[in-house]
DOMI-670443 format. One record per residue: x, z, y of N, C-alpha, C in turn. Coordinates in pm, whole numbers, plus 32768, in hexadecimal, padded with zeros to 4 digits. Last residue first. Layout:
<rs>
XZYXZYXZY/...
</rs>
This chain:
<rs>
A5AE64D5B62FA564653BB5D8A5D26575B596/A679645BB712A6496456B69AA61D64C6B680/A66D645EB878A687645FB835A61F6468B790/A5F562EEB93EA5D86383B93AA63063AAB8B5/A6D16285BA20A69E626DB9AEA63D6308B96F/A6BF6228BB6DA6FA6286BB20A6826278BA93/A6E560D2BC19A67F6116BBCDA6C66181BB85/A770605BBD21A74B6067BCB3A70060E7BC55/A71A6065BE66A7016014BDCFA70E5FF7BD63/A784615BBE8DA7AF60CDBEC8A7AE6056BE8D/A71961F0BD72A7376219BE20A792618FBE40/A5B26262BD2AA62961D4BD5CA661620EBD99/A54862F0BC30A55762D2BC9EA5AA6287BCB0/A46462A4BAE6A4DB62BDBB36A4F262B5BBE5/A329633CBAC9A38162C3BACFA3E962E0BB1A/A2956453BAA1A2F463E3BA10A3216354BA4E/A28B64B4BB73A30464BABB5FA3386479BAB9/A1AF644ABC6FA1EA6484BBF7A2536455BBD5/A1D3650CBDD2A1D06487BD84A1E16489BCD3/A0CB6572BE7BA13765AFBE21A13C6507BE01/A08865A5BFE1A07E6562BF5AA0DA6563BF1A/A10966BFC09CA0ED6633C07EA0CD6600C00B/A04B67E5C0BEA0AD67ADC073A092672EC08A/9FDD6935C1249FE568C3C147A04B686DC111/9FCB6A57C06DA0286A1FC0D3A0056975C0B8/9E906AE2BFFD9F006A8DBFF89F496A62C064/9DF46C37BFDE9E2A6BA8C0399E7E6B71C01C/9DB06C69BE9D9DE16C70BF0B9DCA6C07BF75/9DC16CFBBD6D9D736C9EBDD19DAA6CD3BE57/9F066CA1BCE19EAE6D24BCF09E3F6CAFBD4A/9F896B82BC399FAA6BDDBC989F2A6C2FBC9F/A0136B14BAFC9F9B6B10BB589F916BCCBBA1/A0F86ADBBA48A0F16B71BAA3A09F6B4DBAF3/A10B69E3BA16A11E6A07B9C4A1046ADAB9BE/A086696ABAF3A03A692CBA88A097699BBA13/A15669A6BBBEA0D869C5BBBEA08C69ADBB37/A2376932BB6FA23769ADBB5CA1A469EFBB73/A1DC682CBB7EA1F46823BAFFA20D68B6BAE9/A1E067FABCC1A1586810BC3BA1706830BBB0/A2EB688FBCECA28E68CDBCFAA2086895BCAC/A34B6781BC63A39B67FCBC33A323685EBC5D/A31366B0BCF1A2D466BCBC68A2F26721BC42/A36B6700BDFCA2D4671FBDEAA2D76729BD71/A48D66AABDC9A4596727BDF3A3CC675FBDD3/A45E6592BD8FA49365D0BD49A4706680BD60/A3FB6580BEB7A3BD6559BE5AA3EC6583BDC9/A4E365BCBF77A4676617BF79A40865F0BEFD/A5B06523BEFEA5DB6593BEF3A53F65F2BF10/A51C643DBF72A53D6443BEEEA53B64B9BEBA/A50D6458C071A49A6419C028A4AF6451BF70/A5ED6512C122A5F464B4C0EBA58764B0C0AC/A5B26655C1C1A5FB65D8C164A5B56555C13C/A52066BBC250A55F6660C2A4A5C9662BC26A/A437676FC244A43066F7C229A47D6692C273/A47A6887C296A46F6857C2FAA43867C5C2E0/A4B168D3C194A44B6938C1C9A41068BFC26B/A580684AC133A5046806C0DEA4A76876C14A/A64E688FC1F6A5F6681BC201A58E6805C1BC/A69269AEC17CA6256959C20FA5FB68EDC1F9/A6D3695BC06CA6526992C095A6256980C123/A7C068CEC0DEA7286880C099A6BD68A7C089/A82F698FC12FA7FE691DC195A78168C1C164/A86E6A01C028A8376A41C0B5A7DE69F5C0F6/A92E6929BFCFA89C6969BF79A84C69AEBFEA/AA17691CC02AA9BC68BEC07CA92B68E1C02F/AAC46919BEF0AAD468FDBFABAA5568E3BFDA/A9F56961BDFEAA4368D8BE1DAA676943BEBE/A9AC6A19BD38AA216A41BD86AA7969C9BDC4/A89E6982BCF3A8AA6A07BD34A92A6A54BD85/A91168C3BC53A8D3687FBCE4A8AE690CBD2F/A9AE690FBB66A9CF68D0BBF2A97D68C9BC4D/A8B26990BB19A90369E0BB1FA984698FBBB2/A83068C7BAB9A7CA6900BB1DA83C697FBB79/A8D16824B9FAA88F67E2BA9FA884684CBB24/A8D36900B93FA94D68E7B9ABA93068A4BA33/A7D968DAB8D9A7ED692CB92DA886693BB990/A7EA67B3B884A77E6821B8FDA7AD686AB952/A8A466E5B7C6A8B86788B806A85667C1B886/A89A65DBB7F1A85D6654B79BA81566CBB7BC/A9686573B896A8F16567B8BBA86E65A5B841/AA77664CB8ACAA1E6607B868A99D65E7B88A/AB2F667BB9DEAAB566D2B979AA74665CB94A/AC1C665EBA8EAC2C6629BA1AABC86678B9A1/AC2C6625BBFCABE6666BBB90ABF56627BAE4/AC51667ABD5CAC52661EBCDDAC616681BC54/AB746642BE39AB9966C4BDE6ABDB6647BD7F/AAEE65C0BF39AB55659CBED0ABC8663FBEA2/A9E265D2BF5CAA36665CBFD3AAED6636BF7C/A9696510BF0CA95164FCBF90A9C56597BFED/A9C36526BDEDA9D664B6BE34AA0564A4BEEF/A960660BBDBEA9EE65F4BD8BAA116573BDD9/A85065DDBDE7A8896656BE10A8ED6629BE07/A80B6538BD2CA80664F8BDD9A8486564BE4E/A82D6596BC48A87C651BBC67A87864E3BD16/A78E6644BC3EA80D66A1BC12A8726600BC53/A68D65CABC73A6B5662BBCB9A764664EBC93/A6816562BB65A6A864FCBBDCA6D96578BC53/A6AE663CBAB3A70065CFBAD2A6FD655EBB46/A5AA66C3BB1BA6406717BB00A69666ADBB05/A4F965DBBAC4A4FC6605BB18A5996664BB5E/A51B65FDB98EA5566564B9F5A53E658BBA98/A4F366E5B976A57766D5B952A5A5663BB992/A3CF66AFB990A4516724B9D2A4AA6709B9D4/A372661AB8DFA377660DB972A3CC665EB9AF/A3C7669AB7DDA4026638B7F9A40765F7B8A6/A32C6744B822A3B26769B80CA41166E2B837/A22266D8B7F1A23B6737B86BA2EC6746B87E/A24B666CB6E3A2266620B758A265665FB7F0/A2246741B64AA2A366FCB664A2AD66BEB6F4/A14667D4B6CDA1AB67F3B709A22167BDB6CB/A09066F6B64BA0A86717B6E2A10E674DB72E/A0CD6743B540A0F266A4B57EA11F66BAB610/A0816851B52CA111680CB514A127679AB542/9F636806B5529F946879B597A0696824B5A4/9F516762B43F9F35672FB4F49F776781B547/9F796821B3C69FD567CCB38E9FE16769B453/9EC568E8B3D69F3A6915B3D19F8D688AB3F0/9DE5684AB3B79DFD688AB4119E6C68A7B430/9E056804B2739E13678BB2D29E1A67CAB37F/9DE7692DB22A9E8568F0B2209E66688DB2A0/9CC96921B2859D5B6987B2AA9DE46949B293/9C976872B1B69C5F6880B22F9CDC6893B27C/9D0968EBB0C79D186876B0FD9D016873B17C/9C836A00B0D09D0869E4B0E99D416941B115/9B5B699BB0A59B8569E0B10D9C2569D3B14F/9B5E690EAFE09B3668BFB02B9B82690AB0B0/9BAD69E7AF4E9C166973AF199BD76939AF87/9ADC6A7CAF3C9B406AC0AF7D9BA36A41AF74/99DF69CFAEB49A2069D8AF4D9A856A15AFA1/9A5269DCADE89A6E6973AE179A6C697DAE8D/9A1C6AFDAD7F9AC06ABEAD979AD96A49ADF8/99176AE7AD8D996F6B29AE089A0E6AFEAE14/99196A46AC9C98BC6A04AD4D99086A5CADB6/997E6ADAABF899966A56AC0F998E6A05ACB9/98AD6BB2AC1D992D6BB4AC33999D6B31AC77/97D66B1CABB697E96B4CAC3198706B96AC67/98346ADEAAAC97F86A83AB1A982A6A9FABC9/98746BDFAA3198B86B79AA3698956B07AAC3/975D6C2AAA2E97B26C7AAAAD980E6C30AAAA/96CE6B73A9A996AE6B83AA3196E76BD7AA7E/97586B9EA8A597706B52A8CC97416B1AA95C/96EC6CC8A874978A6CC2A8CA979A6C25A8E4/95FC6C72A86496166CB5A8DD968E6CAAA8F7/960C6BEDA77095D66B8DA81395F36BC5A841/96636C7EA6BB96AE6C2EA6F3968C6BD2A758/95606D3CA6D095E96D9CA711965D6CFCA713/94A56C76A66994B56CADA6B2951F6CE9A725/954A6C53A55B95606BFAA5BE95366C17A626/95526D7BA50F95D76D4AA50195876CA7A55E/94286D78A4D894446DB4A53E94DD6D8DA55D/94076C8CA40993B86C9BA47494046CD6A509/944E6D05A33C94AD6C97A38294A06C60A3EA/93E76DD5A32594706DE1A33194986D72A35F/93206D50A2E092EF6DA9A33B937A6DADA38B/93436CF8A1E6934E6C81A235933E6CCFA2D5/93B56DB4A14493F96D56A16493EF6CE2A1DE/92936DF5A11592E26E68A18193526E19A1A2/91F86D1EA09E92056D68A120923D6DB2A156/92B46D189FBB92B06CCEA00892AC6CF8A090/92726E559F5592F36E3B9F8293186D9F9FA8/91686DF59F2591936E5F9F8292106E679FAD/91846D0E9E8D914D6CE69EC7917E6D729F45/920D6DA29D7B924D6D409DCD922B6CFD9E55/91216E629D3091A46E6B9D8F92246E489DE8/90866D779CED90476D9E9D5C90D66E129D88/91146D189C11911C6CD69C7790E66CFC9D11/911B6DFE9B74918F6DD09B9D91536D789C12/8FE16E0F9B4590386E7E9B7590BE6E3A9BCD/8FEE6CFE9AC18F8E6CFB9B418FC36D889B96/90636D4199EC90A36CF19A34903C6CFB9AD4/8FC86E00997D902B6E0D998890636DC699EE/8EEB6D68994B8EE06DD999A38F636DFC99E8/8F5C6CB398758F326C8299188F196CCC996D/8FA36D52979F900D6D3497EA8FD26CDB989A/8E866D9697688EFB6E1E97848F626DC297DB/8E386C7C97318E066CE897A98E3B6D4097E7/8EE36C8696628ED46C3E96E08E596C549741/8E6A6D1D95A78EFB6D2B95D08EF36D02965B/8D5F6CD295A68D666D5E95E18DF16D659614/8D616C0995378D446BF1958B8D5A6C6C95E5/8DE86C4794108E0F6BFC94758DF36BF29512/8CCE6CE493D68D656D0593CB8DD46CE9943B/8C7B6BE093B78C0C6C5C94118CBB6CB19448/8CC26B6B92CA8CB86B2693598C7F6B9593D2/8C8E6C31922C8D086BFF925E8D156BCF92F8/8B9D6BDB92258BC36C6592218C486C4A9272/8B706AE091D78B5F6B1A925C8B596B999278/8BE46B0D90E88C216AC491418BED6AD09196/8AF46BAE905D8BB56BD490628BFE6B7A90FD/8A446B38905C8A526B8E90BE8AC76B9D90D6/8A946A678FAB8A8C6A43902F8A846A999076/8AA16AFB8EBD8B146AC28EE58B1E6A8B8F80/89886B778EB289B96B8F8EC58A756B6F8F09/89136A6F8E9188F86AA68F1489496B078F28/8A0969638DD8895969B88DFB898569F68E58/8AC568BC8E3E8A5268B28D7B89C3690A8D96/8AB967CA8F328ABF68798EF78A7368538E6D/8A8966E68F888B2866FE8FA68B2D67768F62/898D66B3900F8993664D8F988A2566978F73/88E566B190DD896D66D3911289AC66729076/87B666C9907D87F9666790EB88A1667690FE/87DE67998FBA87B866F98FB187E566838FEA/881868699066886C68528FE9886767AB8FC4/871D6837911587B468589147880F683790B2/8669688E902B863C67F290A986ED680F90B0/86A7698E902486AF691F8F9F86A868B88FEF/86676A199103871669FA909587216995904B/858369F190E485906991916D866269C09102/85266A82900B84F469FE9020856469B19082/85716B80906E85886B5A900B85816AA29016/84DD6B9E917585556B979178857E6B5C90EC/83E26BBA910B84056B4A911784866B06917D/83FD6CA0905383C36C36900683FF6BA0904E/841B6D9590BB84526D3590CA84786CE0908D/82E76E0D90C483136DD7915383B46D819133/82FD6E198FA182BE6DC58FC682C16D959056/83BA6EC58F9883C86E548F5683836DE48FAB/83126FA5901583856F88903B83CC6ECD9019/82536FAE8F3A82176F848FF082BA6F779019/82E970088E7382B56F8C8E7382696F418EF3/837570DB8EC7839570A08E9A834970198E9F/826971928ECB8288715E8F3D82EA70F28F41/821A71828DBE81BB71578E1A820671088E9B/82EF72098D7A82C971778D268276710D8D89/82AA730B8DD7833E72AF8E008318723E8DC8/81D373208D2681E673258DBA825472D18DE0/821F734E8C5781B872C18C5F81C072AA8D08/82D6742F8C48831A73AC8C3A82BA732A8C83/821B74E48C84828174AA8CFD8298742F8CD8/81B574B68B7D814374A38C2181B574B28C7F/8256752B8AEF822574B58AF181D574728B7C/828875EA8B54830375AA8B5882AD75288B4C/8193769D8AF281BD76BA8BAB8210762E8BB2/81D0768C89F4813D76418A49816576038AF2/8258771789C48275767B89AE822C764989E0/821C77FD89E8828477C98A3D829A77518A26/812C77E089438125780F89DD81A377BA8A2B/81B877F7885C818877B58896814E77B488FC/824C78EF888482AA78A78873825C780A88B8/81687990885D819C79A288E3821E792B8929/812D795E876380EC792B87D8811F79338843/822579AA86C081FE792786F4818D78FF8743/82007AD686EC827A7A54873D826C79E9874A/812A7AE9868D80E27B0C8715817B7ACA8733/81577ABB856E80DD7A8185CD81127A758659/820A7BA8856082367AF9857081D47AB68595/815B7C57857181CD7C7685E281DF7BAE85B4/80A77C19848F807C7C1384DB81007C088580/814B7C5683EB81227BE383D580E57BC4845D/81BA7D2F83DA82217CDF83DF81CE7C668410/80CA7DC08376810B7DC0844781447D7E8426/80B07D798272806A7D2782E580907D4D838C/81877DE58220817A7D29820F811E7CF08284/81657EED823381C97EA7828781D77E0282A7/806E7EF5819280567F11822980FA7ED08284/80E97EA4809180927E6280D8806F7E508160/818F7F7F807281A87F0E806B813E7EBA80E4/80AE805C805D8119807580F681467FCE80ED/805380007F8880008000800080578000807E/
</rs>
């Protein structure tokens, strides 16, 4: 009896596993039909992706099946991504090449800038030089006229000093062995000639000779023009005669001397 009573809880405890067992097969089954379900609405939305591979496999004619063709536009996908990576890439590089364009060109910008300016102080420099070069010229050709005149002036003197030194020596007969050069010896004889005194009277009284007063005057204009006198009254004078042409004395002509 105890036998028995254990046969049947036994019998019963395994009952109640395999129902519970079926239960759980139940539960698995009804997921599974489920997933089956959705599985097949899934399928069925890509029913005509399916289709349109196969059209594509057909038409391309070059793959054994769909899978081998994905492969290759797998690949090709692959591919396309490299070169993308490297066009980003390069589009990086070039847009820094483009910044360090511009700052290059900014730079080159301001460097010609700063070389117009010094090449406009150059200019104007230039322009002042030139006129300091206009200026001195100027000046020199002043200078140079200035010099003519008083060769000129000298040279009147000194033919003056000589006819004087010759009408002096002549008319009070000093005799005399002074180079017709030599100025100042002229001026030196005709100051300690005999008779220098008298000539000042007379030139005061105008009672030499034409010659001797004409030689005389060029000596006073030629001391005026070189020592112009204070303002004043002037002493009354006969007409000066000039003194770049020689004087005569009994017709012949005194030569003037050489430069």
């Amino acid at each position: 009896q105890e036998r028995a009573q254990w046969r049947g809880r036994a019998d019963r405890e395994r009952a109640a596993g395999q129902g519970a067992e079926a239960a759980r097969l139940r539960q698995e089954l009804e997921g599974l039909l489920r997933r089956r379900e959705r599985l097949d609405r899934r399928l069925r939305s890509l029913r005509r992706f399916h289709d349109y591979l196969w059209a594509v496999l057909a038409k391309v004619g070059q793959f054994q099946d769909i899978p081998a063709m994905l492969a290759h536009f797998g690949a090709l996908v692959e591919v396309w991504a490299a070169l993308a990576q490297q066009a980003e890439a390069k589009q990086e590089q070039l847009a820094q090449g483009w910044a360090q364009l511009q700052q290059q060109q900014e730079g080159a910008g301001n460097e010609l800038l700063h070389t117009q300016d010094e090449l406009a102080q150059l200019h104007a420099r230039l322009e002042a030089a030139h006129q300091a070069v206009l200026q001195e010229e100027s000046h020199w050709a002043q200078i140079q006229s200035r010099a003519a005149q008083k060769t000129l002036m000298l040279g009147q003197i000194k033919l003056a000093v000589l006819n004087l030194f010759q009408l002096t020596t002549e008319q009070l007969q000093v005799p005399t062995d002074v180079a017709l050069e030599d100025t100042k010896a002229q001026l030196e004889v005709v100051s300690i000639s005999p008779g220098w005194g008298d000539i000042h009277v007379a030139v005061a009284s105008r009672s030499l000779c034409p010659q001797v007063l004409l030689c005389i005057q060029d000596l006073a204009e030629i001391s005026t023009e070189l020592c112009p006198r204070q303002p004043g009254p002037c002493p009354p004078h006969s007409p000066s005669a000039t003194s770049m042409h020689p004087l005569h004395l009994g017709g012949a002509g005194v030569s003037p001397i050489k430069e």
